[in-house]
C-alpha positions in Angstrom: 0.0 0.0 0.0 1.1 3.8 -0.6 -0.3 4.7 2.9 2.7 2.0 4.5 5.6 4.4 2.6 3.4 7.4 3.9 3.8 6.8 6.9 7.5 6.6 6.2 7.4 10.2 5.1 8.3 9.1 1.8 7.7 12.3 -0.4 6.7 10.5 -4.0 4.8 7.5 -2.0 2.9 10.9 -0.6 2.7 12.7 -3.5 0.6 9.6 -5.9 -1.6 8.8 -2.9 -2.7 13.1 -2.9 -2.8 12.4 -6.6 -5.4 9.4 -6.2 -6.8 12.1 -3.3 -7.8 14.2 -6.0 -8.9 11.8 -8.7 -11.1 10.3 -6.6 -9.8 6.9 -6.5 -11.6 4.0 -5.7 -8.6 2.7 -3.3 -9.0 5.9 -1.2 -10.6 4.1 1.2 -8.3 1.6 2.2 -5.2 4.0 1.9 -6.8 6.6 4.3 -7.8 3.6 6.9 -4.2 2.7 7.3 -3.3 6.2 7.9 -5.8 8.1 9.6 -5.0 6.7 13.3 -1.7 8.6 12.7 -3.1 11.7 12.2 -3.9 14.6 14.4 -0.4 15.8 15.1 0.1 18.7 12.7 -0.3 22.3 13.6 -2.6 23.4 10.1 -2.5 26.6 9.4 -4.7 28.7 6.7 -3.6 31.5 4.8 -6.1 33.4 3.4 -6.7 36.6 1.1 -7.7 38.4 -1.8 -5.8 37.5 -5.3 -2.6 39.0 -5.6 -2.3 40.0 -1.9 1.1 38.0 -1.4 0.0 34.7 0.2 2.8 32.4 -1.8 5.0 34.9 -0.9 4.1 35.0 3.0 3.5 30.5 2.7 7.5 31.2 1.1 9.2 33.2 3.8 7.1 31.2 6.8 8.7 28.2 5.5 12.3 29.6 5.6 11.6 30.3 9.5 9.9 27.3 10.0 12.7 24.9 8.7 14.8 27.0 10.7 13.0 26.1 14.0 14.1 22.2 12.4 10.1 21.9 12.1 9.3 19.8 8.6 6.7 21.2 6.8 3.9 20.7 4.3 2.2 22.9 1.5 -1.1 22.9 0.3 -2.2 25.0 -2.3 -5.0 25.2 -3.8 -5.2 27.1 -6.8 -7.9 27.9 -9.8 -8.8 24.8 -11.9 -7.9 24.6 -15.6 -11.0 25.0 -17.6 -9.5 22.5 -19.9 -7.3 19.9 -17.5 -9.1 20.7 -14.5 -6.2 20.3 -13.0 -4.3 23.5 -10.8 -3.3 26.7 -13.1 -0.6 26.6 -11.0 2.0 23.9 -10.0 4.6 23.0 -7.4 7.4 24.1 -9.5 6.4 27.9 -10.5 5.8 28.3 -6.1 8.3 28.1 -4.2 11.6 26.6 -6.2 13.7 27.1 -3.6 12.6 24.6 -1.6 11.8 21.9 -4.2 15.3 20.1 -2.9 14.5 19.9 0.9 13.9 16.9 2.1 11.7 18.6 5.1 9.2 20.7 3.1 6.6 19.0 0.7 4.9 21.2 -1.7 1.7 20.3 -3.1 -0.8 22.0 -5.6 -4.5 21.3 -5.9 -6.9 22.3 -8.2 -10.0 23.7 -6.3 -12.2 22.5 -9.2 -15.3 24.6 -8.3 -15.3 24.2 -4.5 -16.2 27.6 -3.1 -14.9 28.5 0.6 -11.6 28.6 -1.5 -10.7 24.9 -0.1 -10.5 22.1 -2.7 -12.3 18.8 -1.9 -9.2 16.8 -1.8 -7.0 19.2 0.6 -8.7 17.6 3.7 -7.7 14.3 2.8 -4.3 16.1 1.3 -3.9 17.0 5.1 -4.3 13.8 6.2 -1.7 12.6 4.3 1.0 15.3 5.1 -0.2 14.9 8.6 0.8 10.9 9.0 4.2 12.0 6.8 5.4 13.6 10.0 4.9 17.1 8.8 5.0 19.5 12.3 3.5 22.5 10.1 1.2 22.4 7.3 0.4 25.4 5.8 -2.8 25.5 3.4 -2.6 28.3 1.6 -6.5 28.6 -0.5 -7.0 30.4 -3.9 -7.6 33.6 -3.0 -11.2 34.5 -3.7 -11.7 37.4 -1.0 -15.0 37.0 1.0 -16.2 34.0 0.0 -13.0 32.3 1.3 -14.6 31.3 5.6 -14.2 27.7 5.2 -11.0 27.8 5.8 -11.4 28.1 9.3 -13.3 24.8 10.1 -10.4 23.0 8.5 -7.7 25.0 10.1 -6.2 25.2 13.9 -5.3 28.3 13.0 -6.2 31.1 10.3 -4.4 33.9 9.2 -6.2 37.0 7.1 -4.0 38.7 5.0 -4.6 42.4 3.8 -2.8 44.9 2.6 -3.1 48.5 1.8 -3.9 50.0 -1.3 -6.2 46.8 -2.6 -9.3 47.9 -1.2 -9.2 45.9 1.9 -9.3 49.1 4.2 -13.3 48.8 2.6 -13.0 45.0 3.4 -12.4 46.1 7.7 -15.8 47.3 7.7 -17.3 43.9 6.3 -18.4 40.5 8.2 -17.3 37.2 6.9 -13.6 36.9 5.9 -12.6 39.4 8.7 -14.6 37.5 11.4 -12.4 34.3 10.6 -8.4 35.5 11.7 -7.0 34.4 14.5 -3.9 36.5 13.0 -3.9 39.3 10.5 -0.9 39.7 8.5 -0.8 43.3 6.7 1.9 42.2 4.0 3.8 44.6 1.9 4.0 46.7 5.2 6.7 49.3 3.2 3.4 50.6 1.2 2.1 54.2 2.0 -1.1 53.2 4.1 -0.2 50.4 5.6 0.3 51.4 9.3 -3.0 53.0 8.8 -4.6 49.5 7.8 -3.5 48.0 11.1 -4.9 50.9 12.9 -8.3 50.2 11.2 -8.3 46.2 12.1 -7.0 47.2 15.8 -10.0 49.6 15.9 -12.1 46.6 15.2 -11.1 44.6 17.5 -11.5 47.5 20.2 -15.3 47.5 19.0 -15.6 43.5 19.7 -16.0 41.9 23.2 -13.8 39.2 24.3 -14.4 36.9 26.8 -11.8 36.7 30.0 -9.0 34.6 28.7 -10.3 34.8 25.1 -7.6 35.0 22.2 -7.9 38.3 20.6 -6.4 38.5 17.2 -2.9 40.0 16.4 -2.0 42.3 13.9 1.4 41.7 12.3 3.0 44.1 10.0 5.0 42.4 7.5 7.2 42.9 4.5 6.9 38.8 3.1 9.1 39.4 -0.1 11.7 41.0 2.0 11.2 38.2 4.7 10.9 41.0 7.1 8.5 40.8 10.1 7.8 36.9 9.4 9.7 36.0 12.4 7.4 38.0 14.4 4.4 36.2 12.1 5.7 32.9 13.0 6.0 33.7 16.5 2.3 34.6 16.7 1.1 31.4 15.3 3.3 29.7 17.6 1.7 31.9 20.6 -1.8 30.6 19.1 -1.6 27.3 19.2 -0.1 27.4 23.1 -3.0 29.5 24.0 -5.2 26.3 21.6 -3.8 23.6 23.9 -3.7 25.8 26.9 -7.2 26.8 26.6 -9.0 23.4 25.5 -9.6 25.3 22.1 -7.6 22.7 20.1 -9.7 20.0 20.9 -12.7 22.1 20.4 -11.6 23.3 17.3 -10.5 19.6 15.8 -14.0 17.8 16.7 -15.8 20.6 15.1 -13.9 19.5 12.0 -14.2 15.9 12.2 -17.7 16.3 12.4 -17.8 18.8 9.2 -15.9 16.2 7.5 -18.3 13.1 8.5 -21.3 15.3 7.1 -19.4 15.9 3.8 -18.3 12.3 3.6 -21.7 11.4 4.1 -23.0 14.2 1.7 -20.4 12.4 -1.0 -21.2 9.1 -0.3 -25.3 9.5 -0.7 -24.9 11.8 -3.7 -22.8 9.7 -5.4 -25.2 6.3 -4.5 -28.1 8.6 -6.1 -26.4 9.3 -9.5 -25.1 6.1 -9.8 -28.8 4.7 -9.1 -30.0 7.1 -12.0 -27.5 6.3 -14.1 -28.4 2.6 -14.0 -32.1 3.5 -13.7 -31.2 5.3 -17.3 -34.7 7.6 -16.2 -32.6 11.2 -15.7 -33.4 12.7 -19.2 -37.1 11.2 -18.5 -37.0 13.3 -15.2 -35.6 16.4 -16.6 -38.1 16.5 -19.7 -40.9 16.2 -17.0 -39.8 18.9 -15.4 -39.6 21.0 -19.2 -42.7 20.1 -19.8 -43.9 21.4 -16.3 -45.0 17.4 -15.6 -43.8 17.6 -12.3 -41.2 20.0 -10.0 -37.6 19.2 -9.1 -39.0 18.9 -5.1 -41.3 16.2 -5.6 -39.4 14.6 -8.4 -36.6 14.3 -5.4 -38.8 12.6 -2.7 -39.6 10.3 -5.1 -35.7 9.0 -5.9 -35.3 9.1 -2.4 -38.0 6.6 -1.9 -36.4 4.3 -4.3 -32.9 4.6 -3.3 -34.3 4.2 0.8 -35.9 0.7 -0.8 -32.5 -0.3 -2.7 -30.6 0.4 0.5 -32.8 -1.5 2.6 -32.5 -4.8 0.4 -28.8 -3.9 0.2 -28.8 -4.1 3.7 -31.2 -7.3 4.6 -28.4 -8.8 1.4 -26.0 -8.1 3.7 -27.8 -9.5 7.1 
């Protein structure tokens, strides 16, 4: 099995199981059984921003400090889908070359192939993976679709919001959703004319929320990622956050909450896919969509109906099975 060299932290062992991760392989199952009992270990962080904001760059100069701490460390990006492959616009050679030879980073590009959220499908299992490897950091880094991008914190221990000034994210303080997810915001290319008055802004946010005694209140790092300057101090931080995770009972919190998102989409997966494969054999979908062309009967009731039939298939399946 692949998942017996994973756990070796062999890299190209890793790198065809994350493959058959995102084809959808039918011997995901079994691979993932063998390592998931090893999983659990890894400090995931998300990185998270608008397009063009410097996240490769920041994921870049985090692993430099990283490695320096003699942490190993995993990549996952997800990036947008080729309308013609489907696979990632961008790969593991264009990020982060300098790295490629370093036996304790693994760099790994996904396509996000429609997902919104900015996570692809197959990065939670891709975590899994670099997880049982060994990896003590790994840093998912989504593809960067501004406010649409809050999934990333069920997946994540800990989230990081990058802004910077000049790019319309001083409009983006005032807004819910991608700002209410940061445990950490970075405000990259810190050398920019506005920029000190961007942190200002998110530190007056904060002010206006109410934190609980003991409560981790976000930090705002200022931070020059293509220079590598204030990273340390961005690194640090994350650190900080995941002591106050384990400190607090956060961590475990934060982890079930994810296994149980993940059991509802595994679920959600499984079903769906049961349903168009019963269709597909039925060889009735055309039927069902000219009914409801022809205003025969509505998509609602159409639904119950399937249902019905695939409730009565599982049931034989099952009393098969007994």
């Amino acid at each position: 099995m692949l998942a017996d060299k994973v756990l070796e932290g062999d890299i190209q062992a890793s790198a065809r199981l994350i493959t058959l991760i995102a084809d959808e392989s039918p011997r995901l199952t079994a691979e993932l059984d063998r390592i998931y009992p090893y999983t659990g270990k890894a400090h995931i962080i998300g990185i998270t921003g608008s397009p063009g904001i410097g996240k490769s760059t920041s994921v870049n100069a985090l692993i430099e400090v990283f490695r320096s701490m003699k942490m190993k460390v995993g990549v996952i990006a997800v990036d947008p889908t080729s309308p013609f492959t489907g696979g990632a616009l961008l790969g593991d050679r264009i990020r982060m070359q300098q790295h490629s030879l370093d036996k304790g980073v693994f760099i790994r590009s996904l396509a996000s192939r429609g997902w919104q959220g900015g996570l692809a499908k197959a990065a939670i299992n891709a975590i899994h993976v670099m997880d049982a490897m060994g990896m003590n950091i790994i840093l998912v880094e989504t593809v960067g679709v501004g406010q649409c991008e809050v999934d990333v914190a069920r997946f994540v221990d800990t989230s990081i919001v990058i802004l910077s000034p000049g790019t319309g994210d001083e409009i983006q303080v005032a807004k819910a959703g991608i700002m209410e997810i940061a445990d950490i915001f970075e405000i990259n290319k810190a050398d920019k004319p506005g920029a000190k008055n961007l942190a200002i802004e998110v530190e007056g946010m904060l002010e206006m929320k109410n934190f609980a005694p003991g409560e981790w209140k976000p930090s705002v790092v200022l931070v020059e990622a293509i220079n590598g300057k204030g990273i340390k101090e961005l690194a640090d931080q994350i650190l900080k956050h995941h002591e106050y995770l384990i400190s607090s009972g956060g961590l475990d919190k934060r982890r079930k909450e994810r296994a149980k998102q993940e059991l509802i989409g595994a679920i959600e997966d499984s079903v769906r896919d049961h349903f168009y494969a019963m269709i597909e054999q039925d060889q009735n979908l055309d039927e069902l969509v000219d009914n409801f062309v022809k205003r025969k009967a509505n998509p609602r009731s159409t639904a119950l109906k399937v249902i019905g039939q695939f409730t009565k298939q599982f049931d034989k399946a099952q009393d098969s099975a007994a």
